[in-house]
VOPAGU-2260 file (C-alpha; in pm, 1 decimal, decimal comma):
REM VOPAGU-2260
SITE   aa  ch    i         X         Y         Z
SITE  UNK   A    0       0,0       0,0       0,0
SITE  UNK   A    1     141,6     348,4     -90,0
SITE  UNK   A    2      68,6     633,9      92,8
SITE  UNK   A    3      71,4     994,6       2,5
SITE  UNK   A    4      55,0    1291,9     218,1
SITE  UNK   A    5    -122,9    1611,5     144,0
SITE  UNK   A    6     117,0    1894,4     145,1
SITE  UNK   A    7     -94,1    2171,5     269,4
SITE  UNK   A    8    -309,4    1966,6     538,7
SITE  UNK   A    9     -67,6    1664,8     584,3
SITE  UNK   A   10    -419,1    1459,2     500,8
SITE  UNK   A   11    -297,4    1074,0     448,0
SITE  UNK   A   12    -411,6     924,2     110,5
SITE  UNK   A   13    -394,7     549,0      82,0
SITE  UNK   A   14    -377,3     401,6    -280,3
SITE  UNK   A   15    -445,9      28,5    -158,7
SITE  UNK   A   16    -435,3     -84,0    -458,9
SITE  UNK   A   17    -106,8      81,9    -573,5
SITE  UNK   A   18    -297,1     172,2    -897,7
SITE  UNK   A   19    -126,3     523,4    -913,6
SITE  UNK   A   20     123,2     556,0   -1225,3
SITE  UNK   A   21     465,2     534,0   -1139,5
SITE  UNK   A   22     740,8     742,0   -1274,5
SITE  UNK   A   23     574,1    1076,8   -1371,2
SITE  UNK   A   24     440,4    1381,7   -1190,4
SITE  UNK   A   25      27,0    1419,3   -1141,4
SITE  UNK   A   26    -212,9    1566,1    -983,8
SITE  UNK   A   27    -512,6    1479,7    -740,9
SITE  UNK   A   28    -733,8    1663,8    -482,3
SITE  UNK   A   29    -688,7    1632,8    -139,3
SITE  UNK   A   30    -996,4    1366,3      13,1
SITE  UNK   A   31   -1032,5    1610,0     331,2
SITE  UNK   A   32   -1314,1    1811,1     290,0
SITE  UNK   A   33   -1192,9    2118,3     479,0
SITE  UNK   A   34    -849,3    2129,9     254,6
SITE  UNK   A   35    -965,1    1986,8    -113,3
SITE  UNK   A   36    -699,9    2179,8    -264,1
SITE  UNK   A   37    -499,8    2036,1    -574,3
SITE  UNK   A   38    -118,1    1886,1    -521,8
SITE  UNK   A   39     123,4    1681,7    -746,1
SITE  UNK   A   40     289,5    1334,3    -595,2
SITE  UNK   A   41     507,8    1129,1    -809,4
SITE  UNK   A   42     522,4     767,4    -714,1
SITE  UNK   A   43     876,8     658,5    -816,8
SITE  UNK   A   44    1018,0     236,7    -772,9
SITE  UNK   A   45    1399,2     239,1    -690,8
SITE  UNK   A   46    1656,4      10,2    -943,1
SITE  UNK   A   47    1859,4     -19,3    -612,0
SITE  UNK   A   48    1571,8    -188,6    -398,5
SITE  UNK   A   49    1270,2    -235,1    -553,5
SITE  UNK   A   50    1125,3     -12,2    -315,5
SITE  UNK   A   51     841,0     249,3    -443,4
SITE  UNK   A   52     921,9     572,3    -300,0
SITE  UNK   A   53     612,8     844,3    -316,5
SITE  UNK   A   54     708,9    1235,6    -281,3
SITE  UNK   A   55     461,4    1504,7    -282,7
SITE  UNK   A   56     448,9    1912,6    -355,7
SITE  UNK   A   57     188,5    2186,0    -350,4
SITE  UNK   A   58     274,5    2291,6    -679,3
SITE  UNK   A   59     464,7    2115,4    -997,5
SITE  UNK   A   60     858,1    2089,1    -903,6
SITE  UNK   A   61    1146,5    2187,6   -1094,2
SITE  UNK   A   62    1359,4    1932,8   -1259,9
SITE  UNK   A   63    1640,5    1990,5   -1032,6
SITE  UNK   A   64    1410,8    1929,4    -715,5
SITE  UNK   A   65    1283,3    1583,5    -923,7
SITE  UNK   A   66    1686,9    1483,3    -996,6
SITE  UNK   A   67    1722,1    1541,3    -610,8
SITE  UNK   A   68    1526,0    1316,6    -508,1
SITE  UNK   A   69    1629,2     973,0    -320,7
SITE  UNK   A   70    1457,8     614,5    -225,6
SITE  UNK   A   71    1332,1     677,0     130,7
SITE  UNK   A   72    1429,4     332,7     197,8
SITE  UNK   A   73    1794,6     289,8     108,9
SITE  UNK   A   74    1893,3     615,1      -9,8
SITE  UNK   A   75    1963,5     552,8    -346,0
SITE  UNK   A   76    1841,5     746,1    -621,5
SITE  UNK   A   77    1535,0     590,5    -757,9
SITE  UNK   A   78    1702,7     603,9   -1123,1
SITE  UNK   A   79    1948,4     361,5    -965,6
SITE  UNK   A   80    2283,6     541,2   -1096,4
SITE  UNK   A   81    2450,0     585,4    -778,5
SITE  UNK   A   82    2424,6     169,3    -719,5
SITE  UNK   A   83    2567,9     118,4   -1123,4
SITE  UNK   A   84    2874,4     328,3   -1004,2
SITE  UNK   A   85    2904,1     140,4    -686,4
SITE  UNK   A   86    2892,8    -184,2    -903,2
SITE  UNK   A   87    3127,9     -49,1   -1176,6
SITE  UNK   A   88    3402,0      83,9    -909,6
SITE  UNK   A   89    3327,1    -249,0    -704,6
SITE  UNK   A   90    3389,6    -488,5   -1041,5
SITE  UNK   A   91    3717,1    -245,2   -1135,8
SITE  UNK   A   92    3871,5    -338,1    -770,7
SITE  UNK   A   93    3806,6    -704,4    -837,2
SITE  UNK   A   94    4011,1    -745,2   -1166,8
């Protein structure tokens, strides 16, 4: 189950059924009645751990704040190009 947080009210939002796209910015409304404003969450899954990392903004971010972003459970970046160096520097030691 993912879980994404409301911005402006810190409403939770559960997607159950994890049927939200991954891997590109959208919108929804916020379910609490007394916020229902608009917000964009991106739902990314880390090449490091498989994990599926969800951020959230009150407005759309800019590209450097979406190249910032890392796997809230192991750190990596979701695009997984901090673990290729680690395994390119790792099989470079080896030989």
């Amino acid at each position: 189950m993912l879980t994404l947080i409301c911005p402006f009210c810190r409403h939770e939002h559960a997607d159950d059924w994890e049927c939200l796209d991954s891997g590109r910015a959208d919108t929804m409304r916020c379910e609490n009645p007394a916020c229902n404003k608009r917000f964009v969450y991106l739902a990314r899954e880390c090449l490091a751990c498989g994990g599926e990392s969800v951020f959230t903004w009150g407005e759309m971010p800019a590209p450097e704040a979406l190249a910032a972003l890392f796997c809230e459970h192991c750190g990596a970046p979701p695009d997984g190009k901090a673990q290729e160096a680690k395994s390119e520097g790792a099989a470079q030691r080896v030989q």
